[in-house]
C-alpha positions in Angstrom: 2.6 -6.5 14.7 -1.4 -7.1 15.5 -3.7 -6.6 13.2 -6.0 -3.7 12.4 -9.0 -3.5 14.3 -10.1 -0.2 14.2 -10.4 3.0 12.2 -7.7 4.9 14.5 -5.7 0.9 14.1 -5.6 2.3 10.6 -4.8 5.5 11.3 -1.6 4.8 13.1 -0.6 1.8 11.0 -0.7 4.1 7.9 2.6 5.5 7.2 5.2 6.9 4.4 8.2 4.4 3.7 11.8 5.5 2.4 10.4 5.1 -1.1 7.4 7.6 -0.5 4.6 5.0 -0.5 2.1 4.6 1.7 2.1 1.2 3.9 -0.4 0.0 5.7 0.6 -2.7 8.4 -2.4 -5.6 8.2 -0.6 -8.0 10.5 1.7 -11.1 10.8 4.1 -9.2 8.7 1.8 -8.2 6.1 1.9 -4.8 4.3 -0.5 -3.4 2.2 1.6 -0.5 -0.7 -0.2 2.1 -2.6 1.3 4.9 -5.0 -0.1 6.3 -8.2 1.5 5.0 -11.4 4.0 6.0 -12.3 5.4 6.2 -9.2 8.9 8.1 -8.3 12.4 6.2 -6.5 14.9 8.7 -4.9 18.0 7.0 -5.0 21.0 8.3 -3.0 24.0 8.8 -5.3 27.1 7.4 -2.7 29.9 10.0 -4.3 27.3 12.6 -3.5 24.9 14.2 -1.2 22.1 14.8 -4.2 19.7 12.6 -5.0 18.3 11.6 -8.0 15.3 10.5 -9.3 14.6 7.9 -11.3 10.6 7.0 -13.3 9.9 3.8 -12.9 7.4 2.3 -15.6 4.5 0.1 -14.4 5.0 -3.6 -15.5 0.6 -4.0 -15.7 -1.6 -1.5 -17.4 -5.8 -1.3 -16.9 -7.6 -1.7 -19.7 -8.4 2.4 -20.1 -4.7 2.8 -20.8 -4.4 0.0 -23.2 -7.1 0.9 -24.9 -6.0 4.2 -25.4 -2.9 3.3 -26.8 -4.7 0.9 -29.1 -7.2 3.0 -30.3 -9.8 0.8 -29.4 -12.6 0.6 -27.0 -12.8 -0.7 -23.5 -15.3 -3.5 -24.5 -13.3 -4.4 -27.0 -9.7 -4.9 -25.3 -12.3 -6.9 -22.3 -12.9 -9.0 -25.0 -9.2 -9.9 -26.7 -8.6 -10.7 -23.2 -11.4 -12.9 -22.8 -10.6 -14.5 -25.5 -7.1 -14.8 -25.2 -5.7 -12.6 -28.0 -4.5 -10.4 -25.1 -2.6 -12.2 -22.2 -3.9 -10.7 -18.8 -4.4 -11.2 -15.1 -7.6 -10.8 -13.0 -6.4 -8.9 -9.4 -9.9 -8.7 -7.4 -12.1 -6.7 -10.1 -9.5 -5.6 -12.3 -7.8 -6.6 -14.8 -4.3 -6.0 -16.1 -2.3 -6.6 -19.1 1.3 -6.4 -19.3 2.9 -3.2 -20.3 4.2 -5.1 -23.5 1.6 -7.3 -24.3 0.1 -4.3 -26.8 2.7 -4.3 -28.7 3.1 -7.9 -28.9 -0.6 -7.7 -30.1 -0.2 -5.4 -32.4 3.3 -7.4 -34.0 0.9 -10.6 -34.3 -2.0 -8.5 -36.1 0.4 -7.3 -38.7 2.8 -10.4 -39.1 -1.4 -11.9 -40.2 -1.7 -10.0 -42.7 
């Protein structure tokens, strides 16, 4: 596979995969996936010719979602992370937390007082 040099490169390169996301080929083997979260799996059932479909939970929420479900503010959940009292991960701008790591949180918070 060459790489992409162009904008009809990309064009071509883009395409839908069994699972329904969108791959783009970058090269030497690489693959670049994209889907909305949560994202849907259609799984053939082998006794049958239906399909079913399963929800598949993200394993790394943005900081919007977690702060939603803390009731806290953005700035605030940027810093528990900076500080640690959150674990996360830094992927280009972003980061993440683990989809458990609120409610880890929230155990330690209560277990203090």
């Amino acid at each position: 596979m060459s790489s992409i040099t162009s904008q009809r490169d990309y064009a071509s390169a883009t395409a839908k995969n069994k699972l329904g996301l969108t791959t783009t080929t970058l090269g030497k083997g690489m693959e670049l996936f994209s889907s909305p979260i949560p994202f849907r799996v259609d799984m053939e059932i082998p006794q049958s010719s239906k399909s079913q479909t399963m929800e598949v939970a993200p394993l790394l929420l943005p900081v919007r979602v977690v702060a939603k479900m803390l009731g806290r503010s953005k700035s605030r959940i940027y810093e528990l992370c900076l500080y640690g009292e959150l674990r996360s991960i830094k992927d280009g701008a972003s980061i993440l937390i683990p989809a458990d790591e609120p409610a880890k949180w929230l155990a330690r918070k209560l277990k203090q007082r």
